[in-house]
C-alpha positions, -999 to 999 in steps of 0.1 A, spaced: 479 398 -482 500 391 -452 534 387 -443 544 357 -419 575 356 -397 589 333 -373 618 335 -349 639 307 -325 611 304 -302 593 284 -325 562 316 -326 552 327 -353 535 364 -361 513 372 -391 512 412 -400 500 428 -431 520 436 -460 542 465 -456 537 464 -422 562 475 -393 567 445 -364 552 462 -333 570 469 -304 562 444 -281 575 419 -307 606 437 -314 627 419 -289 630 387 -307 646 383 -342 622 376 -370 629 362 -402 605 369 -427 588 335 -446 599 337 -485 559 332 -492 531 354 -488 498 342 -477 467 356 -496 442 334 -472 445 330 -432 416 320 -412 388 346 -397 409 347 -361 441 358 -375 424 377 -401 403 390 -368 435 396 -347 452 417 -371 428 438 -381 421 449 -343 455 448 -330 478 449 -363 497 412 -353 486 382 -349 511 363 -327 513 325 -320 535 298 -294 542 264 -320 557 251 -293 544 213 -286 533 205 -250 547 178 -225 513 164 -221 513 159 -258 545 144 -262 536 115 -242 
């Protein structure tokens, strides 16, 4: 299972359950999503299994916009 969070940045990080937010992550507030995920795809499942997080931009581009 996996825990998602999000902050004001519009990212989002996906950690396992139970697991701490890593330090280079820390500087931003999280709030935890009320839901748990049983299923991600094989990158994030990929991601935090070698480096623990799994950390993602939602922000929208300009070019995309137009």
């Amino acid at each position: 299972m996996f825990d998602v969070y999000r902050n004001d940045k519009r990212e989002f990080l996906v950690l396992s359950t139970g697991a701490a937010i890593p330090v280079v992550c820390s500087q931003n507030r999280w709030r935890k999503s009320r839901k748990r995920v049983l299923k991600v795809s094989d990158e994030i499942k990929a991601a935090v299994q070698g480096k623990g997080y799994y950390l993602r931009s939602l922000r929208i581009a300009k070019e995309r916009m137009i």
